[in-house]
PDB file of N, CA, C and O in Angstrom:
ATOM      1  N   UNK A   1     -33.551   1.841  13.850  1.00  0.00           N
ATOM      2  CA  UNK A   1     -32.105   1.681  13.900  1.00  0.00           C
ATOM      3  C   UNK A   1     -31.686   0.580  12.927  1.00  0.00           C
ATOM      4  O   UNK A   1     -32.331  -0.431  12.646  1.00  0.00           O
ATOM      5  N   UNK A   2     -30.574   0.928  12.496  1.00  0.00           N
ATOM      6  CA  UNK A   2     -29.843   0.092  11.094  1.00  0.00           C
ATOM      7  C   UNK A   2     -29.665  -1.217  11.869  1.00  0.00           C
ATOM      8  O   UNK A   2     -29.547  -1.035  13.081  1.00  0.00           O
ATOM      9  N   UNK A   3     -29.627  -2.174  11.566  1.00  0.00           N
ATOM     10  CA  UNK A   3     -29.049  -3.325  12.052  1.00  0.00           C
ATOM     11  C   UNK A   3     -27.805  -4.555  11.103  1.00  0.00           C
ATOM     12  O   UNK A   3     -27.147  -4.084  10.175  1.00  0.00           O
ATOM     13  N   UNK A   4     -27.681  -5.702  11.395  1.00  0.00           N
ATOM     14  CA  UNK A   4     -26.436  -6.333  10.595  1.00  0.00           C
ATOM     15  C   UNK A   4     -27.689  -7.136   9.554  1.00  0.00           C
ATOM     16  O   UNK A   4     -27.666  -7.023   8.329  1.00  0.00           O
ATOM     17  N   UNK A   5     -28.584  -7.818  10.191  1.00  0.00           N
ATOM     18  CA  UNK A   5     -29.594  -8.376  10.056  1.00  0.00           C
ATOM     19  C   UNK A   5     -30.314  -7.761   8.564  1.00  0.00           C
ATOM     20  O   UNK A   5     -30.620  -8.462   7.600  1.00  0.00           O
ATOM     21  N   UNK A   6     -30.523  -5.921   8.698  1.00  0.00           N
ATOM     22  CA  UNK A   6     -31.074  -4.920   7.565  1.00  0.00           C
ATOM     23  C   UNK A   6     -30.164  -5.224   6.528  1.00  0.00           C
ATOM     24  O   UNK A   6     -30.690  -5.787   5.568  1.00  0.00           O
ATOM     25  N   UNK A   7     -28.560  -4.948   6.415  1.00  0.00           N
ATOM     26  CA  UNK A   7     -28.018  -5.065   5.675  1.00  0.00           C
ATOM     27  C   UNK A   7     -27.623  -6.215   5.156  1.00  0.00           C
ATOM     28  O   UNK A   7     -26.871  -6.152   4.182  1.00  0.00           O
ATOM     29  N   UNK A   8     -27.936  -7.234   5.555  1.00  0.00           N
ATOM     30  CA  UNK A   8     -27.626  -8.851   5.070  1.00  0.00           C
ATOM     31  C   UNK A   8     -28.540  -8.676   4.272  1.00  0.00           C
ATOM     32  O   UNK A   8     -28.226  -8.676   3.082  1.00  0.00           O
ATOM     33  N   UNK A   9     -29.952  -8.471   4.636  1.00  0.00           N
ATOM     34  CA  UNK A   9     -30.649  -8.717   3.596  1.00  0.00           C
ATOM     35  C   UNK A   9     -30.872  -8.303   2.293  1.00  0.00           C
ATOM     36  O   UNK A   9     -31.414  -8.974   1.415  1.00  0.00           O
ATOM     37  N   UNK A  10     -30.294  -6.810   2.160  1.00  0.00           N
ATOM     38  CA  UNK A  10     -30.195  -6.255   1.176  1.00  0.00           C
ATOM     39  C   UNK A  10     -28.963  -6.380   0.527  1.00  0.00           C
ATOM     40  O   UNK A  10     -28.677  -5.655  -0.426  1.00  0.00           O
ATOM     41  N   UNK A  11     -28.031  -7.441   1.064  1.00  0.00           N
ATOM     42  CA  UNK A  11     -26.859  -7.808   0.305  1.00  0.00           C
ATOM     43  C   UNK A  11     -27.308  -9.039  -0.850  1.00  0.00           C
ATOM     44  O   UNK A  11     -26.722  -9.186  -1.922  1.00  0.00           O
ATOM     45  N   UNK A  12     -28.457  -9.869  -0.389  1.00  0.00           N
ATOM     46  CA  UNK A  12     -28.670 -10.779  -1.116  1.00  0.00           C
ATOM     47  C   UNK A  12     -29.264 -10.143  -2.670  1.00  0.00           C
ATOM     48  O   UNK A  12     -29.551 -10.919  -3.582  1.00  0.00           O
ATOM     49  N   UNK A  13     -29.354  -9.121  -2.767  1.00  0.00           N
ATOM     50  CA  UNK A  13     -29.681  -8.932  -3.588  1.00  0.00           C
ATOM     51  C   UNK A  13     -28.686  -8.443  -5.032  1.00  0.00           C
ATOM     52  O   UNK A  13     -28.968  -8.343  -6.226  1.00  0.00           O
ATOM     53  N   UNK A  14     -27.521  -8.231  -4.306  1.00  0.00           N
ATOM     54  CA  UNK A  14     -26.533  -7.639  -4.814  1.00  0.00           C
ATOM     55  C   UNK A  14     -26.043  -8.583  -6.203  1.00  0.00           C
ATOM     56  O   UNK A  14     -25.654  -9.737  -6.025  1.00  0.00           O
ATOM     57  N   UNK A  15     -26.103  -7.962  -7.635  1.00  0.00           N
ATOM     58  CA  UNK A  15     -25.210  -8.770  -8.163  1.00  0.00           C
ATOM     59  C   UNK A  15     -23.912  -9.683  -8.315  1.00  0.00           C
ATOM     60  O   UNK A  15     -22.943  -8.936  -8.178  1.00  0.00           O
ATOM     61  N   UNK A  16     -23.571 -10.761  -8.502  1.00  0.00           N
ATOM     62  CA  UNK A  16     -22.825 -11.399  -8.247  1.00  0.00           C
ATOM     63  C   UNK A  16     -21.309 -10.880  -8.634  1.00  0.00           C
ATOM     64  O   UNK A  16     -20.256 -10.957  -8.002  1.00  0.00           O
ATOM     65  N   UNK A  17     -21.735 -10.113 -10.397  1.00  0.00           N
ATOM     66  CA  UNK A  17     -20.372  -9.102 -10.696  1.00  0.00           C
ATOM     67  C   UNK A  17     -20.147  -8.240  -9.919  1.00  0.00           C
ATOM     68  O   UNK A  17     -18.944  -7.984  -9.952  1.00  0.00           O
ATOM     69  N   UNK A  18     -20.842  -7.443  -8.994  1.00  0.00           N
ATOM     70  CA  UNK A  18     -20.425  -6.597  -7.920  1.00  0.00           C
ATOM     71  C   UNK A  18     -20.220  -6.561  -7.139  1.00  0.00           C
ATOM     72  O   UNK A  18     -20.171  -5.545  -6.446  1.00  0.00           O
ATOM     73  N   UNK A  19     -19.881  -8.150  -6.684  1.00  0.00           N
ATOM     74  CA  UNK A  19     -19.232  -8.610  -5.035  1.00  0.00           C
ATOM     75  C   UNK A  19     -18.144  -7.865  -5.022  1.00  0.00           C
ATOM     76  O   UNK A  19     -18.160  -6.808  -4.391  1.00  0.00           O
ATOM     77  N   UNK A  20     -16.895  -8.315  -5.776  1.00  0.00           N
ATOM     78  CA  UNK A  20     -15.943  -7.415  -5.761  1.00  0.00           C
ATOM     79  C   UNK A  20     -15.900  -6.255  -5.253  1.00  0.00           C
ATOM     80  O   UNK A  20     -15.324  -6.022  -4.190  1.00  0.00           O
ATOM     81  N   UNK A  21     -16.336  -5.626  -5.756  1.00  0.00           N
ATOM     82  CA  UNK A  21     -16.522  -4.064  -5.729  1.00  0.00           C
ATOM     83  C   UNK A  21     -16.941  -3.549  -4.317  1.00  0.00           C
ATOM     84  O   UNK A  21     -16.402  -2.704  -3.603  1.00  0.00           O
ATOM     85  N   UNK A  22     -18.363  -4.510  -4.068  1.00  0.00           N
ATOM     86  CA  UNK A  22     -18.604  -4.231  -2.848  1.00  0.00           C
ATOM     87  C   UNK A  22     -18.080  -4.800  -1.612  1.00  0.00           C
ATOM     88  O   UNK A  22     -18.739  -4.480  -0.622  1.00  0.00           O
ATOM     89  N   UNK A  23     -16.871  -5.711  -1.349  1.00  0.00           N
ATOM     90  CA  UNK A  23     -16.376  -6.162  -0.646  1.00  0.00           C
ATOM     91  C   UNK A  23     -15.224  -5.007  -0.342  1.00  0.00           C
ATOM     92  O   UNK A  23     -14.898  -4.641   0.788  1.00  0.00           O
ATOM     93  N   UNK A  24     -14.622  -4.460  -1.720  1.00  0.00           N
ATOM     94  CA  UNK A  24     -13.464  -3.551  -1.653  1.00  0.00           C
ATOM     95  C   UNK A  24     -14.052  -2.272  -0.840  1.00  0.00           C
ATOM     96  O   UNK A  24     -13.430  -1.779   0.101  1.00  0.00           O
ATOM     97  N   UNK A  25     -15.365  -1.756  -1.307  1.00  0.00           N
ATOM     98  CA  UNK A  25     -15.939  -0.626  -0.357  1.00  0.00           C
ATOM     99  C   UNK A  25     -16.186  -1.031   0.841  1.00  0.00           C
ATOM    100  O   UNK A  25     -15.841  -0.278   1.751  1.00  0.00           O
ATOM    101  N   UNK A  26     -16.689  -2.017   1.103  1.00  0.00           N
ATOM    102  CA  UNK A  26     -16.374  -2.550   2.648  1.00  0.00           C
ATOM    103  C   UNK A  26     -15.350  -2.494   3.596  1.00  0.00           C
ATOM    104  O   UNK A  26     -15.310  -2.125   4.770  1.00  0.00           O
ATOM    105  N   UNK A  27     -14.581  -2.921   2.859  1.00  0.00           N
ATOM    106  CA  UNK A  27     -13.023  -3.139   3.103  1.00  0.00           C
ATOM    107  C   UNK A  27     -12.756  -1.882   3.753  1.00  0.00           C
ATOM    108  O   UNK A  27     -12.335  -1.770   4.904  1.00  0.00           O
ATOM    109  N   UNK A  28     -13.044  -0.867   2.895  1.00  0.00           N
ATOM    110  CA  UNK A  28     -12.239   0.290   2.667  1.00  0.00           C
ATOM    111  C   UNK A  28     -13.080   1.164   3.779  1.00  0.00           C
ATOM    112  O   UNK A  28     -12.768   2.347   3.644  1.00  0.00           O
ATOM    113  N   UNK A  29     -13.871   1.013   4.646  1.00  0.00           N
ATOM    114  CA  UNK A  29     -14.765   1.341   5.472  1.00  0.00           C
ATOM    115  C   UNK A  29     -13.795   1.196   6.949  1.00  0.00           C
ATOM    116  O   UNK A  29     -14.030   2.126   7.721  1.00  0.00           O
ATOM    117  N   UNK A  30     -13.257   0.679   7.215  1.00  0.00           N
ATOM    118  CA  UNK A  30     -12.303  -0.448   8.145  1.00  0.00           C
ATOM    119  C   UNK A  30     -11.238   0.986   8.479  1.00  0.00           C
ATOM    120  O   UNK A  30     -10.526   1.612   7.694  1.00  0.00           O
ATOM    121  N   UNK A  31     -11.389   1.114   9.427  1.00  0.00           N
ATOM    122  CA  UNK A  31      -9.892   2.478   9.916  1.00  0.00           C
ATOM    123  C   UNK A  31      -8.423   2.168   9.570  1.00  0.00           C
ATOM    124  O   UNK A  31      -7.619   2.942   9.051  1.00  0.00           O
ATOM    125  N   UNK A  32      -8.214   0.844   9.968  1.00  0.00           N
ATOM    126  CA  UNK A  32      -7.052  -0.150   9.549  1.00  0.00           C
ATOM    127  C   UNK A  32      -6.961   0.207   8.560  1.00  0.00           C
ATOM    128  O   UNK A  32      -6.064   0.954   8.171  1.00  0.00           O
ATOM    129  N   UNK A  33      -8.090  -0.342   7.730  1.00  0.00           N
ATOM    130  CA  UNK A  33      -7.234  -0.637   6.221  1.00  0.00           C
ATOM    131  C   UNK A  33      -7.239   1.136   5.565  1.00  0.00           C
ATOM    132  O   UNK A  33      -6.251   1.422   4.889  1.00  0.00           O
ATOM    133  N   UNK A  34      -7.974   1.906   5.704  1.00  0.00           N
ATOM    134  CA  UNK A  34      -7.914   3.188   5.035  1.00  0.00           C
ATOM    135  C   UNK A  34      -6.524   3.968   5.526  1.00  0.00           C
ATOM    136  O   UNK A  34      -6.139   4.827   4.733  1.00  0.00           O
ATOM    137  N   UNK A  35      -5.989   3.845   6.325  1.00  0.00           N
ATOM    138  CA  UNK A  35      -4.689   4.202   6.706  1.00  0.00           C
ATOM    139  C   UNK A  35      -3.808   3.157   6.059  1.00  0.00           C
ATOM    140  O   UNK A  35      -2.873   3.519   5.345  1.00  0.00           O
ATOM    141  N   UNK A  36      -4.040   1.980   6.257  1.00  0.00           N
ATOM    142  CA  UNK A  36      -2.950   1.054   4.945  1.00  0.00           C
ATOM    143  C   UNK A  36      -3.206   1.273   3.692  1.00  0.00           C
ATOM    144  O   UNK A  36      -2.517   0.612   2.914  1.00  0.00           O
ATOM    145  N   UNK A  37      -3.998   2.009   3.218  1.00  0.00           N
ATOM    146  CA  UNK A  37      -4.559   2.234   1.531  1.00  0.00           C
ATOM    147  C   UNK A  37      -3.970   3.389   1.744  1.00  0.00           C
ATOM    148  O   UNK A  37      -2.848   3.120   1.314  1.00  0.00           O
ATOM    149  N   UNK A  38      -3.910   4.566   2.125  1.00  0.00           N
ATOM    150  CA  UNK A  38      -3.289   5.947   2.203  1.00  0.00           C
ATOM    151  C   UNK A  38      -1.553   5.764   1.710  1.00  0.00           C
ATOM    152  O   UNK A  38      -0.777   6.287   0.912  1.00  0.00           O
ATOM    153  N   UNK A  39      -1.545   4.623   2.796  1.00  0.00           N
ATOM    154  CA  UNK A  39       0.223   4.363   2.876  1.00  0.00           C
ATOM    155  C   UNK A  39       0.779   4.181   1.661  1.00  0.00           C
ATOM    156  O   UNK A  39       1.641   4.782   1.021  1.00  0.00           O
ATOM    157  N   UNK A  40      -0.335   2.601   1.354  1.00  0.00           N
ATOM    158  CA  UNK A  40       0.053   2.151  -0.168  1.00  0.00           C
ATOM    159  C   UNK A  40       0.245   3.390  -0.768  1.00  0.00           C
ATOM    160  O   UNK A  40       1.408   3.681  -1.049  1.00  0.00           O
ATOM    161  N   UNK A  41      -1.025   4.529  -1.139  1.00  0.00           N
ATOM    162  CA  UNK A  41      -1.061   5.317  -2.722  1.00  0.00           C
ATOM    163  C   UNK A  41      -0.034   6.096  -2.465  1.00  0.00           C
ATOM    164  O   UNK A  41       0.560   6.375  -3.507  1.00  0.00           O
ATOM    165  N   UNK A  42       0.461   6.597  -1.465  1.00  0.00           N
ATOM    166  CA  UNK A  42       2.060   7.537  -1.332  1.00  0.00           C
ATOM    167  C   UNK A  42       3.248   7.090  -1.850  1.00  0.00           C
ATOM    168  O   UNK A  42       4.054   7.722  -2.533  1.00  0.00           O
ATOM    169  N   UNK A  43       3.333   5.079  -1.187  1.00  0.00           N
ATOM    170  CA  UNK A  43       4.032   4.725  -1.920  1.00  0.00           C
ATOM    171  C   UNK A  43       4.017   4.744  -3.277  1.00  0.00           C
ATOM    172  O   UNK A  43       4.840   5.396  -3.920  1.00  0.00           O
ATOM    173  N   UNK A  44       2.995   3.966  -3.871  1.00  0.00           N
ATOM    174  CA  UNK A  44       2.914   3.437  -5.472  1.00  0.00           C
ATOM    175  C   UNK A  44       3.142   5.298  -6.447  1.00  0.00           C
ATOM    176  O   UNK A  44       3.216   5.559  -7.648  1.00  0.00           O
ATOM    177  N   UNK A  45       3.183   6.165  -5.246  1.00  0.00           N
ATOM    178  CA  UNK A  45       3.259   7.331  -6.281  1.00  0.00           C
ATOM    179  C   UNK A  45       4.396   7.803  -6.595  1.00  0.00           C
ATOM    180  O   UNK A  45       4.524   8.876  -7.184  1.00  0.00           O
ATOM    181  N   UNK A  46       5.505   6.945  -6.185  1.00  0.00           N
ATOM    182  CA  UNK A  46       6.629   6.959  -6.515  1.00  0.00           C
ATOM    183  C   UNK A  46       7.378   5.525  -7.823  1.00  0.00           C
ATOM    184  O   UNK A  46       8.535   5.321  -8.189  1.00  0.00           O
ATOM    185  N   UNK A  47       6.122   4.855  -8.159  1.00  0.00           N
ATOM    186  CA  UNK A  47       6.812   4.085  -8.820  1.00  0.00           C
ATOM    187  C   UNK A  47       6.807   4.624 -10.349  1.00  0.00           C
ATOM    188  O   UNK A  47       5.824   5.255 -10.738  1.00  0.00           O
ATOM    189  N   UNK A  48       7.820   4.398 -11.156  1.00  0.00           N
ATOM    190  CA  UNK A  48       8.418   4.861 -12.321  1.00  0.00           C
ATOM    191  C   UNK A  48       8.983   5.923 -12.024  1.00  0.00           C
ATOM    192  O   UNK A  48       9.163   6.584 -13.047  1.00  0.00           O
ATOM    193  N   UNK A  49       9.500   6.615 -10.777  1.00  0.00           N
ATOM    194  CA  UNK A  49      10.439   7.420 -10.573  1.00  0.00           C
ATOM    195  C   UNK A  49      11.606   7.652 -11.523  1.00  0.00           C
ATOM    196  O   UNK A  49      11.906   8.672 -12.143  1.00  0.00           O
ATOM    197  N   UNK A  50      11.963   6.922 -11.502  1.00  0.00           N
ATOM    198  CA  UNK A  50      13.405   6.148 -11.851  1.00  0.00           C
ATOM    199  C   UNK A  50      13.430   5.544 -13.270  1.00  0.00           C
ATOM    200  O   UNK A  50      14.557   5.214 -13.639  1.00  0.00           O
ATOM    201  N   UNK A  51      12.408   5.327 -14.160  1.00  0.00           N
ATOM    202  CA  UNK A  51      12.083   4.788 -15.289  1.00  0.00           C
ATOM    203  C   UNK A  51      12.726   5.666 -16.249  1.00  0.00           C
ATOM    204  O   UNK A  51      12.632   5.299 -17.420  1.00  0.00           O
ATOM    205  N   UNK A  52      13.552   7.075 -15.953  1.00  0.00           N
ATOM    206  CA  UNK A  52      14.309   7.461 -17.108  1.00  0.00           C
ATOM    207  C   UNK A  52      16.044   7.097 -17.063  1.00  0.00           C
ATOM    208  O   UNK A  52      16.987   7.311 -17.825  1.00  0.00           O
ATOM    209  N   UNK A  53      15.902   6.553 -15.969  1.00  0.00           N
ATOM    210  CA  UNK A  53      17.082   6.158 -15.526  1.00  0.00           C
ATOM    211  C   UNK A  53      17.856   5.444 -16.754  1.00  0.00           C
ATOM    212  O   UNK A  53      16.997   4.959 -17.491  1.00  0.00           O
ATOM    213  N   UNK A  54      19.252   5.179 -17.289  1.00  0.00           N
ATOM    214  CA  UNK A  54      20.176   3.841 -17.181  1.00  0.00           C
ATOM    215  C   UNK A  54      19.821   2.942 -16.370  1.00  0.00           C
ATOM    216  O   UNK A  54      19.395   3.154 -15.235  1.00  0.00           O
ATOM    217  N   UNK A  55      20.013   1.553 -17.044  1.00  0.00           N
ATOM    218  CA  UNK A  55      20.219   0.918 -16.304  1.00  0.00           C
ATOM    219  C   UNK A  55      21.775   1.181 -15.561  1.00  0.00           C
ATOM    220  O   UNK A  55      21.695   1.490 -14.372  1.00  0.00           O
ATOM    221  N   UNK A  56      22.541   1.132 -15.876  1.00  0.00           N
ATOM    222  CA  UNK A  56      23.853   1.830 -15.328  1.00  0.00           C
ATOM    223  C   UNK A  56      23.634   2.324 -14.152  1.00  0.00           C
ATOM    224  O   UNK A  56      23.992   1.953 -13.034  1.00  0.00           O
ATOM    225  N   UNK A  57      22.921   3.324 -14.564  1.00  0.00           N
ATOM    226  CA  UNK A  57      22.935   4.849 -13.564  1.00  0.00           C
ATOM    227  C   UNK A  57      21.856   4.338 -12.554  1.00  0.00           C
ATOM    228  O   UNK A  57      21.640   5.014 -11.548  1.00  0.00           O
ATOM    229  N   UNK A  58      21.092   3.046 -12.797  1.00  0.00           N
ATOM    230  CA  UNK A  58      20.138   2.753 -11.753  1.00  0.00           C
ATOM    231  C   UNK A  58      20.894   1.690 -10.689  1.00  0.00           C
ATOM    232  O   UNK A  58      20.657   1.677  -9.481  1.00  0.00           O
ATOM    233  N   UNK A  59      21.706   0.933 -11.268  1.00  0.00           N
ATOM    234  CA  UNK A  59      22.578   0.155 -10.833  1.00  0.00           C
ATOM    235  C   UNK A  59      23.318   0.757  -9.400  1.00  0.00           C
ATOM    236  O   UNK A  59      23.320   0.391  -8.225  1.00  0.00           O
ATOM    237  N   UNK A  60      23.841   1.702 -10.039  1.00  0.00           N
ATOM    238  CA  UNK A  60      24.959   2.757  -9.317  1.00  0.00           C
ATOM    239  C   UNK A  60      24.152   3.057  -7.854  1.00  0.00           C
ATOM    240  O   UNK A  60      24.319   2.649  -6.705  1.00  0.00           O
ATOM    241  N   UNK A  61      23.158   4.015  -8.520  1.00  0.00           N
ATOM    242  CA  UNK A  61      22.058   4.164  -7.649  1.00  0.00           C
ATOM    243  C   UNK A  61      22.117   3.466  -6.546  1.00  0.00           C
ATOM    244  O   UNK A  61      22.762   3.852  -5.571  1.00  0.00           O
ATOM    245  N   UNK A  62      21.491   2.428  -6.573  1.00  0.00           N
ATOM    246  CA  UNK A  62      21.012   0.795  -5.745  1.00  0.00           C
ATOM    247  C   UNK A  62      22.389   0.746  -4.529  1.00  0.00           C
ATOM    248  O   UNK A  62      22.490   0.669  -3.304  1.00  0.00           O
ATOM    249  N   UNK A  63      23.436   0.855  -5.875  1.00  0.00           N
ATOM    250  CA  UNK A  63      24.658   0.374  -4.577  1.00  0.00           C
ATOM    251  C   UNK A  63      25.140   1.824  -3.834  1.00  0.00           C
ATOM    252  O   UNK A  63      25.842   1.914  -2.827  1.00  0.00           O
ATOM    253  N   UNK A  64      24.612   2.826  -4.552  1.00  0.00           N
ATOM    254  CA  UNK A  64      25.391   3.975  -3.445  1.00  0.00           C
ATOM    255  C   UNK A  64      24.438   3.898  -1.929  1.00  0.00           C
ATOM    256  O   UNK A  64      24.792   3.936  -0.751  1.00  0.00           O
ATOM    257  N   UNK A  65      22.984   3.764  -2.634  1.00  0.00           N
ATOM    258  CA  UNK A  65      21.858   3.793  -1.247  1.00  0.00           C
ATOM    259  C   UNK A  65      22.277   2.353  -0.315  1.00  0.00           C
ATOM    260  O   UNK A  65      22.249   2.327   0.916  1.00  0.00           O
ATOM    261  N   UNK A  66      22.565   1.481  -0.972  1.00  0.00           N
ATOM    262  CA  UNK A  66      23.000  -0.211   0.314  1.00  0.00           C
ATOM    263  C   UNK A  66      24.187   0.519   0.562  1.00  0.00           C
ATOM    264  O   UNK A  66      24.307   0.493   1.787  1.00  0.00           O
ATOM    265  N   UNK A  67      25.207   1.208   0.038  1.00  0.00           N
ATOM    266  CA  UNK A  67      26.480   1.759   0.947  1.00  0.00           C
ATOM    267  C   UNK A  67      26.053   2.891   2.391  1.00  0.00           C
ATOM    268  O   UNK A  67      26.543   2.857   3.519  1.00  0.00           O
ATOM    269  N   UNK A  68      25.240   3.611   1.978  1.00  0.00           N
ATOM    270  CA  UNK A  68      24.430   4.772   2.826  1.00  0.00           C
ATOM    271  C   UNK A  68      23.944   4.220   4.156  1.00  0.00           C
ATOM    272  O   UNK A  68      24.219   4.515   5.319  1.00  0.00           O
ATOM    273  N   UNK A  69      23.123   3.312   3.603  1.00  0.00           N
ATOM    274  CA  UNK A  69      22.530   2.515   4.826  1.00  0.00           C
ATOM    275  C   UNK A  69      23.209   1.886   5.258  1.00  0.00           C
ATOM    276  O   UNK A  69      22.895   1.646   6.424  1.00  0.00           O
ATOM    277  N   UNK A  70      24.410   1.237   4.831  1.00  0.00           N
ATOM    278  CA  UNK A  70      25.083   0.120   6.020  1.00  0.00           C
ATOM    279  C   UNK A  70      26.131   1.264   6.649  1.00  0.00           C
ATOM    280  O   UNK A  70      26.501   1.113   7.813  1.00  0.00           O
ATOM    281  N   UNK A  71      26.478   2.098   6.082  1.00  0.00           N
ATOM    282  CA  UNK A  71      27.716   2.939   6.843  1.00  0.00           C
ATOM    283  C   UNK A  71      26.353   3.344   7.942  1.00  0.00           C
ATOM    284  O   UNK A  71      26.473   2.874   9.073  1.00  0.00           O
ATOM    285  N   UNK A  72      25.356   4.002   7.726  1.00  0.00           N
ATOM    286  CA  UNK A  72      24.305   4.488   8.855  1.00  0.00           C
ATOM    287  C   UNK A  72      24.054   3.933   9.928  1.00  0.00           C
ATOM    288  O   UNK A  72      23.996   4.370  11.077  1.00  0.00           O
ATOM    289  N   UNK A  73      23.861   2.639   9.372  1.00  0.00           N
ATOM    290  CA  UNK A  73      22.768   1.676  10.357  1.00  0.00           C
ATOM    291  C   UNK A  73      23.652   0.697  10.889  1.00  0.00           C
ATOM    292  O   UNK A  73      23.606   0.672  12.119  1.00  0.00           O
ATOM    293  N   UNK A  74      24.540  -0.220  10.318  1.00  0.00           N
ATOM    294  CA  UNK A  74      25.147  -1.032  10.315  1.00  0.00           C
ATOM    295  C   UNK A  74      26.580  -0.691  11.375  1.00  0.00           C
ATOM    296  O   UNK A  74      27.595  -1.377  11.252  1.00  0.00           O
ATOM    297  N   UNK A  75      26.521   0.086  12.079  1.00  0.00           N
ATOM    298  CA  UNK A  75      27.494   0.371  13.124  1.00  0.00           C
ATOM    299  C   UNK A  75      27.219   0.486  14.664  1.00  0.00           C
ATOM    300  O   UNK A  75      26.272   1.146  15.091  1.00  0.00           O
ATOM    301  N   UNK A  76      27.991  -0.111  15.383  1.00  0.00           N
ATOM    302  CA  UNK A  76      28.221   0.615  16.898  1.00  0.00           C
ATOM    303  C   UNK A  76      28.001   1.407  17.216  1.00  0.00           C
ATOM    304  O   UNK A  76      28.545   2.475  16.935  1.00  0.00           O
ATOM    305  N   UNK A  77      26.862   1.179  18.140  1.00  0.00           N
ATOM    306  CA  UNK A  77      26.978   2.783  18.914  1.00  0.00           C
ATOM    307  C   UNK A  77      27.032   2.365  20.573  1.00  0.00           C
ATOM    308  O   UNK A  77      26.498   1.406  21.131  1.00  0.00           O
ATOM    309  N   UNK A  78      27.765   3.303  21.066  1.00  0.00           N
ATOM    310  CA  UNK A  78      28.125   3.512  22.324  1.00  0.00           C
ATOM    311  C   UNK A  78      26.604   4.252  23.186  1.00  0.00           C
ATOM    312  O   UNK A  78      26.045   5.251  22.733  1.00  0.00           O
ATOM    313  N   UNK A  79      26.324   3.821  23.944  1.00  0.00           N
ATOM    314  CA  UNK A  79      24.759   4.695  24.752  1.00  0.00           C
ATOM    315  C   UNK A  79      25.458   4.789  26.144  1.00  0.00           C
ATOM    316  O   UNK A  79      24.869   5.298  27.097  1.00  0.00           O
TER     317      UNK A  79
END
C-alpha cells in the first residue's frame, strides 16, 4: 500500500525547476480546487469578448448592464 511516507521520498528527488509544476498538479488533484479551475476556464473564455468593441460602444455597454441590474435587483419586493 502507497503511503505519504513513499511519496515524500520520491519527492526529494524531484528537480527544483519542477516544483512548480508539480505543486500545480497537486493542487489540481484537490476536488475544491478542480471545480474552482473549471469555473475559472469558463470564465477566462469569455475574455476579449468585447475587444472589437468602441470604446464608446463599450462604455454604453457597462452603463446599460449597471442600469439592468439596479432596476432588477435594487428594488422592493413585497413577500
Amino acid at each position: 500500500m502507497l503511503t505519504y511516507n513513499t511519496i515524500l521520498k520520491e519527492l526529494k528527488d524531484i528537480p527544483v525547476g519542477r516544483l512548480e509544476e508539480l505543486y500545480q498538479f497537486v493542487h489540481s488533484l484537490n476536488p475544491k480546487n478542480r471545480k474552482s479551475a473549471s469555473l475559472k476556464k469558463k470564465i477566462l473564455s469569455y475574455s476579449g469578448a468585447f475587444s472589437d468593441m468602441s470604446a464608446k460602444d463599450y462604455a454604453d455597454f457597462v452603463q446599460e448592464t449597471k442600469s439592468a441590474r439596479s432596476k432588477l435587483f435594487d428594488r422592493n419586493v413585497d413577500l
